[in-house]
Z-matrix of the N, CA and C atoms (Angstrom, degrees):
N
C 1 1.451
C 2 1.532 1 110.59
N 3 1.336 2 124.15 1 -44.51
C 4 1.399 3 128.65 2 173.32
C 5 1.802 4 110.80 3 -46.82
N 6 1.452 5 96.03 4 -52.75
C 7 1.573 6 100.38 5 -166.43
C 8 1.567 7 100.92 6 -54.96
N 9 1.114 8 124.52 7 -50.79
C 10 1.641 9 145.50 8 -160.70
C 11 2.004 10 89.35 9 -57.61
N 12 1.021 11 114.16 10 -52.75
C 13 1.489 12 113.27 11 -176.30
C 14 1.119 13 113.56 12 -67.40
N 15 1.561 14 107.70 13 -74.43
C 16 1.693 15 107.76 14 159.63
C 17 1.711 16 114.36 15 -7.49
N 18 1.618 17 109.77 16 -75.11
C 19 1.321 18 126.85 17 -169.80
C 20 1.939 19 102.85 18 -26.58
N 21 2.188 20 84.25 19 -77.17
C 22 1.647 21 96.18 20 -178.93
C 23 1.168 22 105.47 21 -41.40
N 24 1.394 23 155.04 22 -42.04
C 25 1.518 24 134.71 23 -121.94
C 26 1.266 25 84.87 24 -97.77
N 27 1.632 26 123.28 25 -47.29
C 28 1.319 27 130.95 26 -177.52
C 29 1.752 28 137.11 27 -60.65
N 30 1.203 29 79.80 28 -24.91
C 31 1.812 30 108.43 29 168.18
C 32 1.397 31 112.82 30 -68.29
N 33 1.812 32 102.53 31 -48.30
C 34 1.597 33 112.91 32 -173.42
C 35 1.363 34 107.69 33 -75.30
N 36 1.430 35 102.90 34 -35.04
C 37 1.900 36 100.61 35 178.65
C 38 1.171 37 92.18 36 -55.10
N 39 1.517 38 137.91 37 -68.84
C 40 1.524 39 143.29 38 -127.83
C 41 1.538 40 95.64 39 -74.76
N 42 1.622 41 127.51 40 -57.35
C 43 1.301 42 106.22 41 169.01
C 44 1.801 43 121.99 42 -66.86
N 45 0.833 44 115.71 43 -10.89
C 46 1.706 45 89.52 44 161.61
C 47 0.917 46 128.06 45 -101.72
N 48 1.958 47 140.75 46 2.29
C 49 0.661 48 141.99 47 110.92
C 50 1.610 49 133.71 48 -24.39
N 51 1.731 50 117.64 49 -19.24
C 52 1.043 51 111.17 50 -172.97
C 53 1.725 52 89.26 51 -117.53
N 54 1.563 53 123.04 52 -3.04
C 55 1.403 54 118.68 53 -176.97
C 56 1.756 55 99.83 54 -63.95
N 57 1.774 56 106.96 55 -61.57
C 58 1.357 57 123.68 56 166.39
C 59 1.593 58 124.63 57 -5.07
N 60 1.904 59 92.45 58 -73.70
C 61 1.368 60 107.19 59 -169.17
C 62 1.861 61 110.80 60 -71.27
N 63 1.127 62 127.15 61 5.62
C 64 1.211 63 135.32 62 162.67
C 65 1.336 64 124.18 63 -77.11
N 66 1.367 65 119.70 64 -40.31
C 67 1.959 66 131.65 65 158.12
C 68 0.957 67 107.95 66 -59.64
N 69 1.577 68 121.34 67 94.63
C 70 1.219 69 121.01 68 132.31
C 71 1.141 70 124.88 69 -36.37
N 72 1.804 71 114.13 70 168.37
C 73 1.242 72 137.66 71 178.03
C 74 1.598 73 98.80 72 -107.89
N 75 1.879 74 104.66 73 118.60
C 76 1.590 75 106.42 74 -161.32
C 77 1.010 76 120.60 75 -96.35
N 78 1.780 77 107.83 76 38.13
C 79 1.340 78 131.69 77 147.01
C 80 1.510 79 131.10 78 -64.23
N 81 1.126 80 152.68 79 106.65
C 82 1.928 81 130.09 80 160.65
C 83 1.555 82 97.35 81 -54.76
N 84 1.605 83 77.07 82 106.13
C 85 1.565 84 108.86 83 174.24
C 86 1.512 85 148.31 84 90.55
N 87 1.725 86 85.27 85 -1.86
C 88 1.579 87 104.07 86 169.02
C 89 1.409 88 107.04 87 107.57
N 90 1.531 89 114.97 88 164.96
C 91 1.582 90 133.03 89 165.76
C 92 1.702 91 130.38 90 -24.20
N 93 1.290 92 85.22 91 -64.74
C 94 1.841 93 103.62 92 167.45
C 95 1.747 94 111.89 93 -65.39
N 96 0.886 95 133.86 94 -49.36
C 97 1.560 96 130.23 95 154.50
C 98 1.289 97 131.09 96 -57.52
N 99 1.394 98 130.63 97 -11.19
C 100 0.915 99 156.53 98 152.19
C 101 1.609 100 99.44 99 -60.24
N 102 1.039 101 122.65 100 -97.68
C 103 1.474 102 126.96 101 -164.04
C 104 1.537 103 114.90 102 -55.12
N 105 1.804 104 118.23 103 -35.56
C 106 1.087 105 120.32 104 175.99
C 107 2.124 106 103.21 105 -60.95
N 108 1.342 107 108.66 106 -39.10
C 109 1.659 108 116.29 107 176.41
C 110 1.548 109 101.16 108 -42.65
N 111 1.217 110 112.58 109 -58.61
C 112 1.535 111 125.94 110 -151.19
C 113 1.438 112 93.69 111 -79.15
N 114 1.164 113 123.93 112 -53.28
C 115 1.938 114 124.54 113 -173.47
C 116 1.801 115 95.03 114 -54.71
N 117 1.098 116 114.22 115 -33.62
C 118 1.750 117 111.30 116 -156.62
C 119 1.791 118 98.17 117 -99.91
N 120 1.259 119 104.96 118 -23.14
C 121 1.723 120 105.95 119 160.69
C 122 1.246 121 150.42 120 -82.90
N 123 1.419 122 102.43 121 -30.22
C 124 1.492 123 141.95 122 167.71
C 125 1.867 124 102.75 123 -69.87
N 126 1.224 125 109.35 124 103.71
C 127 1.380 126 145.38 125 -175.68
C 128 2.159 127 101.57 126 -101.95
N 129 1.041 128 66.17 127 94.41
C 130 1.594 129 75.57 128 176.08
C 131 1.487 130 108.61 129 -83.94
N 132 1.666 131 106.44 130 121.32
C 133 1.625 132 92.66 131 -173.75
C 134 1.930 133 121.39 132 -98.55
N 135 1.101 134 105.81 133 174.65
C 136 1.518 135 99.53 134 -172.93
C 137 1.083 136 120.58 135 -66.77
N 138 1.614 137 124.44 136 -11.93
C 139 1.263 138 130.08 137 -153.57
C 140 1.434 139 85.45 138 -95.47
N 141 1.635 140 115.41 139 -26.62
C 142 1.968 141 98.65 140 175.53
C 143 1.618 142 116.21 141 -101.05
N 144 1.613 143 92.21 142 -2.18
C 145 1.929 144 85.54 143 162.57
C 146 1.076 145 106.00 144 -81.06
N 147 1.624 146 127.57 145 -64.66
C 148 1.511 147 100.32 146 -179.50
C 149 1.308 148 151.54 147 -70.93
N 150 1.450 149 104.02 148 4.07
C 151 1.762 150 128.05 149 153.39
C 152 1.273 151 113.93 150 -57.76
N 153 1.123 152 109.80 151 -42.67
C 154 2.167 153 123.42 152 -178.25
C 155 1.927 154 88.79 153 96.37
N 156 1.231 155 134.77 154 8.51
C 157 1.107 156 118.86 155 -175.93
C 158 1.794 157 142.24 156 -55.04
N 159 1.171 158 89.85 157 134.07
C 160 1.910 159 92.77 158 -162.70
C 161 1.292 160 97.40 159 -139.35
N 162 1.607 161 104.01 160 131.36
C 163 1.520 162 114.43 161 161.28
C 164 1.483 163 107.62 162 169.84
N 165 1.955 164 98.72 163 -137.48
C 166 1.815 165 83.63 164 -164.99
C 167 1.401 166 91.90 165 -140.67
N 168 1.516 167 108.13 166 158.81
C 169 1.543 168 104.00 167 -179.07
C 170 1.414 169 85.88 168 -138.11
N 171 1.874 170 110.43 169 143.10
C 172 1.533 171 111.03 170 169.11
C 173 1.365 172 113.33 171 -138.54
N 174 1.153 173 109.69 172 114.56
C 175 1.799 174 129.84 173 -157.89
C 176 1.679 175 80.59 174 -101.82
N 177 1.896 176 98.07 175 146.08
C 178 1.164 177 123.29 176 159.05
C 179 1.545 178 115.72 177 -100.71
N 180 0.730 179 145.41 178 125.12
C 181 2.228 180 130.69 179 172.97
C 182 1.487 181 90.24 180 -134.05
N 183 1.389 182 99.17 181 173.86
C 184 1.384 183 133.80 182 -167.17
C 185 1.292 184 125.26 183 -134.91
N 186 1.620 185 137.96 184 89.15
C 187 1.066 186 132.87 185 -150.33
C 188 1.292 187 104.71 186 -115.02
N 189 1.189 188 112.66 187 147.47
C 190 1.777 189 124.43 188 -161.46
C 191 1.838 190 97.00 189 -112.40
N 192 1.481 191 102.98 190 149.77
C 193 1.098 192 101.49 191 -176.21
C 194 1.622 193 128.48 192 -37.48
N 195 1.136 194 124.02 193 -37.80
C 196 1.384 195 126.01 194 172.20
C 197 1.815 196 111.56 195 -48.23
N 198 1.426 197 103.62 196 -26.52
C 199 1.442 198 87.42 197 -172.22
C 200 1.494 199 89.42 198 106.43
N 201 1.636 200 157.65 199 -17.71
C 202 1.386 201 143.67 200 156.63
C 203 1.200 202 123.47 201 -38.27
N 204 1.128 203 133.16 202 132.30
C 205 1.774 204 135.23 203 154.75
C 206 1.633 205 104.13 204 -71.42
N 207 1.568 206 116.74 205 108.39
C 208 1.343 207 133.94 206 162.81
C 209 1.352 208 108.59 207 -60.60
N 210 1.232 209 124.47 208 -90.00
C 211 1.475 210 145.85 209 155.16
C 212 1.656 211 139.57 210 -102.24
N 213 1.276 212 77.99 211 152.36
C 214 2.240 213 90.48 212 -154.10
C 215 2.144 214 71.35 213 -113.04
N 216 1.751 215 96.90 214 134.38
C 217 1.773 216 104.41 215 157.99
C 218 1.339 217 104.11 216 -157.57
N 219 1.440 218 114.61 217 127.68
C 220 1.363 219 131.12 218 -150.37
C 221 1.150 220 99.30 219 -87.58
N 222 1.590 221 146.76 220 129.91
C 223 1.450 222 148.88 221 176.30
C 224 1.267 223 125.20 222 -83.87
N 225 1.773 224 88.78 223 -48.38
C 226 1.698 225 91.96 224 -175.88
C 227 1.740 226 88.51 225 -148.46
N 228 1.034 227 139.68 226 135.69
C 229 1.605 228 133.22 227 118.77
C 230 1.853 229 121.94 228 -123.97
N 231 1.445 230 95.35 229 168.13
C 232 1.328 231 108.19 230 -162.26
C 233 1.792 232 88.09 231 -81.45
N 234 1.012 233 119.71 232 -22.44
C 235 1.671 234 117.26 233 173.18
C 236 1.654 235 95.85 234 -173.98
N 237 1.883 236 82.57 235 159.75
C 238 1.700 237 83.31 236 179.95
C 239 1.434 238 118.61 237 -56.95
N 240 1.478 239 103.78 238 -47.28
C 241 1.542 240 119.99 239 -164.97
C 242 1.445 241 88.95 240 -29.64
N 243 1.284 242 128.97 241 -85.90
C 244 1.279 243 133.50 242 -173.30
C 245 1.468 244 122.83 243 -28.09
N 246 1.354 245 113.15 244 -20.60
C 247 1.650 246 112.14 245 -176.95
C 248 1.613 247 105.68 246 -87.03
N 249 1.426 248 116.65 247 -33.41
C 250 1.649 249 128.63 248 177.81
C 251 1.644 250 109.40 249 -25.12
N 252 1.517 251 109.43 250 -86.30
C 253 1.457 252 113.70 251 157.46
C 254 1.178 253 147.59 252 8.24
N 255 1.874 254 92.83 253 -73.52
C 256 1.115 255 131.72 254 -154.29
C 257 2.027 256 89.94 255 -79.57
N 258 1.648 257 101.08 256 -65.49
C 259 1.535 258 88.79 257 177.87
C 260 1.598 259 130.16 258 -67.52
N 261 1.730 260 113.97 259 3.40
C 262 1.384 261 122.98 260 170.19
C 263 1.760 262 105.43 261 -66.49
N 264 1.154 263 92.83 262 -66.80
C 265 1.156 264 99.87 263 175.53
C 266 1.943 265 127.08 264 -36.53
N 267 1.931 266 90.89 265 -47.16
C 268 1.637 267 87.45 266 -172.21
C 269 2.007 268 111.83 267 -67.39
N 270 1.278 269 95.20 268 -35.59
C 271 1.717 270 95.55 269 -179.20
C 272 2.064 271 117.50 270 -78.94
N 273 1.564 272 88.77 271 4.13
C 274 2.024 273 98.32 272 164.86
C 275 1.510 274 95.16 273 -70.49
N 276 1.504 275 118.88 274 -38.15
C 277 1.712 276 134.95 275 -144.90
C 278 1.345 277 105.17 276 -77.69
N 279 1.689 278 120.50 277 -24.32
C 280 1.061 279 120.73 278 160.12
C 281 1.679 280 137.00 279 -14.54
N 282 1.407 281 111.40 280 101.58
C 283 1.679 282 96.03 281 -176.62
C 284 1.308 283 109.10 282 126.08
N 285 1.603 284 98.40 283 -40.71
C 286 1.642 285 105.07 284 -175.16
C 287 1.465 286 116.77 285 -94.79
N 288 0.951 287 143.92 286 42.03
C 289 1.295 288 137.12 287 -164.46
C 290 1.587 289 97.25 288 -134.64
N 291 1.465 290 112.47 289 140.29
C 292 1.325 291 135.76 290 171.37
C 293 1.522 292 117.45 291 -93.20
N 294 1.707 293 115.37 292 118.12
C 295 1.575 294 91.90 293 -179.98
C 296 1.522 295 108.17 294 -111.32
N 297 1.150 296 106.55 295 145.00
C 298 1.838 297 106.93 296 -177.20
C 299 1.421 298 120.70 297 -60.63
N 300 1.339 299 108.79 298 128.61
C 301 1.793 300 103.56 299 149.26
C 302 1.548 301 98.43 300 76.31
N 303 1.505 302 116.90 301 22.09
C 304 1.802 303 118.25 302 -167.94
C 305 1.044 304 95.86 303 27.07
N 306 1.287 305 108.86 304 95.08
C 307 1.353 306 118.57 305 141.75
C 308 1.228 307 119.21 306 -124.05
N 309 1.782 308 117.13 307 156.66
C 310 1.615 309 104.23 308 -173.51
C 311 1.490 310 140.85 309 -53.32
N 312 1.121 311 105.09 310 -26.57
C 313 1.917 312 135.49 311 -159.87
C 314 2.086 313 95.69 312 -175.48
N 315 1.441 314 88.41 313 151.07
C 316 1.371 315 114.51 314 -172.57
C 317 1.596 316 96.11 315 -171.99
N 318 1.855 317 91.66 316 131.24
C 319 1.090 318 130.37 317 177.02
C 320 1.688 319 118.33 318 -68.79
N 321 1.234 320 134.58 319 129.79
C 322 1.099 321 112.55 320 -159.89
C 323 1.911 322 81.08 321 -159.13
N 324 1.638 323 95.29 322 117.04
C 325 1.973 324 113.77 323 159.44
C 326 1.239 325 128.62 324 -78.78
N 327 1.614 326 130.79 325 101.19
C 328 1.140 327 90.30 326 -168.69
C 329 2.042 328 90.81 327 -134.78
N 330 1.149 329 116.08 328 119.32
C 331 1.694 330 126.38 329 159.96
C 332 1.291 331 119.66 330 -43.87
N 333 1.563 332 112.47 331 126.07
C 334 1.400 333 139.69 332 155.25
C 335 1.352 334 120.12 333 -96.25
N 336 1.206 335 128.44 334 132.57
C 337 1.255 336 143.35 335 -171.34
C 338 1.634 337 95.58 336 -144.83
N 339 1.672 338 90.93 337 131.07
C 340 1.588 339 94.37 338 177.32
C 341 1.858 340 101.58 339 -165.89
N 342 1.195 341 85.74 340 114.22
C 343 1.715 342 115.68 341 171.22
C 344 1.459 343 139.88 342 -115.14
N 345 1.261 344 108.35 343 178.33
C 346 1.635 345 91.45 344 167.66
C 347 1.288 346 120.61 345 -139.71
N 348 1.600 347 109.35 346 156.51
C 349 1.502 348 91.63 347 176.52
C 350 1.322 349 134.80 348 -67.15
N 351 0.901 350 128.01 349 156.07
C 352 1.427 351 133.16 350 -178.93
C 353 1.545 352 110.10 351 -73.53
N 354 1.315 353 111.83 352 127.16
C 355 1.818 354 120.41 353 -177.04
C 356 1.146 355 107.57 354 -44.53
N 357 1.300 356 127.32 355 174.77
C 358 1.706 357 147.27 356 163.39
C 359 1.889 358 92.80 357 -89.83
N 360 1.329 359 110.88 358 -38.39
C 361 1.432 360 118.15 359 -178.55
C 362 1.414 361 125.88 360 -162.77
N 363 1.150 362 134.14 361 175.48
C 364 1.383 363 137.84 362 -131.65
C 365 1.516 364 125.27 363 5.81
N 366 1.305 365 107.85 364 64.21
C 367 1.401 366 130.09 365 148.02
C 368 1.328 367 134.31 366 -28.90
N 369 1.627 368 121.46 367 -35.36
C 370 1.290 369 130.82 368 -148.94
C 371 2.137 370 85.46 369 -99.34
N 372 1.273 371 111.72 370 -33.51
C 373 1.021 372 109.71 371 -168.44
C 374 1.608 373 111.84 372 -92.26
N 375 1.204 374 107.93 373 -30.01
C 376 2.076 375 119.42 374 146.39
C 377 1.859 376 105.09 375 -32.50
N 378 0.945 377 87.16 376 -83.54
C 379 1.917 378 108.09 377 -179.94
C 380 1.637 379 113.05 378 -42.60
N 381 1.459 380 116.39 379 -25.03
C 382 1.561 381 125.84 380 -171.59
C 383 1.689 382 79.55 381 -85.42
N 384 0.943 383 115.30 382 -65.87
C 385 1.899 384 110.06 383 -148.78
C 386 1.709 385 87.40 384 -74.90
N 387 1.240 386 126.98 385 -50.48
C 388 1.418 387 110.51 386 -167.49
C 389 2.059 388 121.76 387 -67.49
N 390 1.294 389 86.43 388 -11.50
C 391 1.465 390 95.46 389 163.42
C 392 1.628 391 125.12 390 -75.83
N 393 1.609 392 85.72 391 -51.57
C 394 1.817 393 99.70 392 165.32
C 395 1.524 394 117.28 393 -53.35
N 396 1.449 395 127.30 394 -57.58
C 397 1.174 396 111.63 395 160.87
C 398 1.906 397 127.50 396 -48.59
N 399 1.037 398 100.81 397 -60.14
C 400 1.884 399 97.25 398 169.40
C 401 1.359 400 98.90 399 -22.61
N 402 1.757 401 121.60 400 -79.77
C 403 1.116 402 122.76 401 -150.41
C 404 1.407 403 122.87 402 -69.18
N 405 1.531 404 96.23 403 2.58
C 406 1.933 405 108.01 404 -170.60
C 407 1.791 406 104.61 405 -124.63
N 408 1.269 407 111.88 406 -5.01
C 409 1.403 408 119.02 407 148.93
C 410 1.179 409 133.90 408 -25.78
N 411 1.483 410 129.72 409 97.93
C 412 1.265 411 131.34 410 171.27
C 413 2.058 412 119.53 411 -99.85
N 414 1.476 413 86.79 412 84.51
C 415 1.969 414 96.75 413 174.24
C 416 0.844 415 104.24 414 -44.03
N 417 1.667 416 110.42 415 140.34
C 418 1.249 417 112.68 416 131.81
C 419 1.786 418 140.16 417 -111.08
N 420 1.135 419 105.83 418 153.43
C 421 1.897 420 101.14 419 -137.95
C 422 1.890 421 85.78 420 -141.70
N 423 1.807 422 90.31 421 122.42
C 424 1.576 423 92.04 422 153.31
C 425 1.590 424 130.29 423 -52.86
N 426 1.439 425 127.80 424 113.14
C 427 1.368 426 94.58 425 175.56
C 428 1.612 427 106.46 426 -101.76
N 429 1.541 428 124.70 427 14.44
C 430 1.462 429 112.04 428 -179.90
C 431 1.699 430 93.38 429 -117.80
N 432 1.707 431 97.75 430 -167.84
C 433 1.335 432 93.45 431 167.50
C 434 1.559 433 139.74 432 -85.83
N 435 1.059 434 116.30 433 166.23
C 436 1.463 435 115.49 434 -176.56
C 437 1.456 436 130.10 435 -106.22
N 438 1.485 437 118.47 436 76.86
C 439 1.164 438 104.60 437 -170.33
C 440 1.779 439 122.16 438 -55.59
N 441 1.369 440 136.82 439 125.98
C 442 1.285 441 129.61 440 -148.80
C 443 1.851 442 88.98 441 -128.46
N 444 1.216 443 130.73 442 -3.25
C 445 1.242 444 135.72 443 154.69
C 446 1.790 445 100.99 444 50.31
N 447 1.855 446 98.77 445 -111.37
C 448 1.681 447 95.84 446 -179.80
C 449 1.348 448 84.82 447 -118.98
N 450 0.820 449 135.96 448 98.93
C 451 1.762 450 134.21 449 169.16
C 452 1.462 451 107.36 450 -115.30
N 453 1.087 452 149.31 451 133.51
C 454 1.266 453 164.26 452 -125.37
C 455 1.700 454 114.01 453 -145.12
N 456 0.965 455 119.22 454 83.89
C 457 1.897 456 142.86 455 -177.30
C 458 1.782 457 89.73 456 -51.66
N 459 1.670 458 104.35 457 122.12
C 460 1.166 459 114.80 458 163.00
C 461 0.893 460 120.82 459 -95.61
N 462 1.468 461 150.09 460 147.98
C 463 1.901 462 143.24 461 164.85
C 464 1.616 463 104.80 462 -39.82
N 465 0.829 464 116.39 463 143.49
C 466 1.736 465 138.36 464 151.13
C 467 1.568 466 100.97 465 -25.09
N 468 1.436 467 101.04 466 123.44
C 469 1.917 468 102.01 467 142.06
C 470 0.812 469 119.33 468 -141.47
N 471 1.547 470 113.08 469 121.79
C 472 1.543 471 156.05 470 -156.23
C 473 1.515 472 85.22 471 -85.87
N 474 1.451 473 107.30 472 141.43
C 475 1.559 474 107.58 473 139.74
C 476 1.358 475 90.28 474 -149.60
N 477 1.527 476 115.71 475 164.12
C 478 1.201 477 145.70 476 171.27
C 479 1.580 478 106.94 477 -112.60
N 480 1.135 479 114.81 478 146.58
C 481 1.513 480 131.45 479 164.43
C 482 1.735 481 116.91 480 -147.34
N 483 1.279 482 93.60 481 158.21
C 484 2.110 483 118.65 482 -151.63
C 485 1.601 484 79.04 483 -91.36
N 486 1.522 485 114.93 484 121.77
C 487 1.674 486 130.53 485 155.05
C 488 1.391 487 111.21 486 -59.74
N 489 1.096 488 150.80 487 155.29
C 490 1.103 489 156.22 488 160.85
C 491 1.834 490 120.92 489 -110.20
């Protein structure tokens, strides 16, 4: 009777272990190419270096079997400025996208984060403008609901950029 359980338990691990290894990453080419795409696409513009601007932008899109971006809908950012970029970048991405299980279009979340490094020196005047922006920040914020259906949460991409 032990062996017989043993057996099942091991069977059941082994297929879901093998359900797993069937999901791709609905990147061309995976996670790490993914973010290296986005760091090397993501055009940080001047109007948010010399703002000092920092925060997060989180775009929803919809990609159709080919791998096209249908529609870009913004969830949350700490200001638009910050979303500009962010959706340059997503419609470069065009082409590359994997959709699960053929399906026609798939919903896909994916976070922007964009900061800067911190100077070697004059700091105090970093901290003056990046405060001023905080305090002159216009969010943007769901105020209804969100139907999120099968939409698929991407990792974070961070970029950093040099203040001048």
């Amino acid at each position: 009777m032990k062996k017989l359980i043993i057996s099942i338990l091991v069977l059941t691990t082994s297929f879901y272990a093998k359900a797993q290894e069937d999901l791709a990453f609905p990147f061309q080419g995976g996670a790490s190419i993914m973010t290296r795409f986005f760091k090397d696409s993501l055009a940080v513009t001047p109007d948010i270096i010399s703002k000092k601007a920092a925060g997060v932008a989180v775009i929803k899109f919809t990609a159709d079997a080919n791998g096209n971006i249908q529609k870009l809908v913004i969830y949350y950012a700490d200001d638009y400025l910050l979303t500009l970029p962010a959706i340059a970048a997503l419609k470069k991405s065009t082409k590359k996208w994997i959709i699960p299980n053929k399906e026609k279009f798939h919903d896909f979340i994916i976070p922007f984060s964009i900061n800067f490094n911190n100077p070697a020196n004059g700091s105090a005047e970093v901290q003056k403008a990046a405060y001023e922006f905080y305090k002159n920040r216009r969010p943007i914020v769901a105020t209804d609901q969100i139907p999120l259906n099968a939409a698929t949460l991407l990792p974070t991409v961070v970029v950093k950029y040099n203040v001048q």
